[in-house]
N, C-alpha and C positions, 0 to 999 in steps of 0.2 A: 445715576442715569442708566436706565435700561437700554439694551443692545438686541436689536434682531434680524433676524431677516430674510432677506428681499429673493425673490421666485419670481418665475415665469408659470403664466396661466392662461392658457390659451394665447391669447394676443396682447394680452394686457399683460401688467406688472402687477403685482401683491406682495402683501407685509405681513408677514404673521404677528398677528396684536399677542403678546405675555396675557396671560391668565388678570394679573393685578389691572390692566388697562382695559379691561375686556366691554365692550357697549351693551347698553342695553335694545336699541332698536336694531332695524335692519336696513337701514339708511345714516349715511353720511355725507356734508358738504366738505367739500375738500378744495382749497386754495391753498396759492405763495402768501408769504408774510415774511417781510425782509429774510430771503434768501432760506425762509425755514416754511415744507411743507405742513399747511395745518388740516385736521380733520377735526370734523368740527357734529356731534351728536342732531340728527334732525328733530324736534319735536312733532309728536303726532299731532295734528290741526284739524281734524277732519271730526266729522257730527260723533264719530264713536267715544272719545274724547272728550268734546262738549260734553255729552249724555254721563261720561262717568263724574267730570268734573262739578254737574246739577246733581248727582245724587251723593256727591261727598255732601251739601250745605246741609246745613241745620237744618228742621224742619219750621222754623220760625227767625228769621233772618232780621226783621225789624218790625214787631210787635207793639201798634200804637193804637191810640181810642180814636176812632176818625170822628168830627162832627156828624150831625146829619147835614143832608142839602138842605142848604139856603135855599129862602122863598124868595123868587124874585119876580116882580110886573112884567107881562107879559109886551112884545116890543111890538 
């Protein structure tokens, strides 16, 4: 178990995080959990995101023969 610690910064409280624990965003949710603080990594949710995770897909994601349209009477 790693040990670190705890400062005063401006008006708030801060942790110095060890190098091995280090996050990768610049947000965190932070709650109790039976008697133990958790921080908890945010995921980015926003269009910029979206936009990366549409151009990870394949460029042909479900490649099928469609019929043509049906001829149908008109109503």
């Amino acid at each position: 178990m790693a040990r670190t610690r705890i400062f005063q910064s401006g008006n708030s409280q801060a942790v110095r995080i060890p190098l091995e624990f280090r996050l990768k965003g610049s947000e965190v949710e932070i709650f109790r959990r039976d008697g133990e603080l958790v921080l908890r990594e945010v995921e980015d949710r926003g269009l910029g995101a979206a936009f990366t995770l549409l151009t990870e897909l394949p460029p042909e994601i479900d490649h099928r023969d469609d019929l043509p349209p049906q001829e149908r009477e008109g109503l």
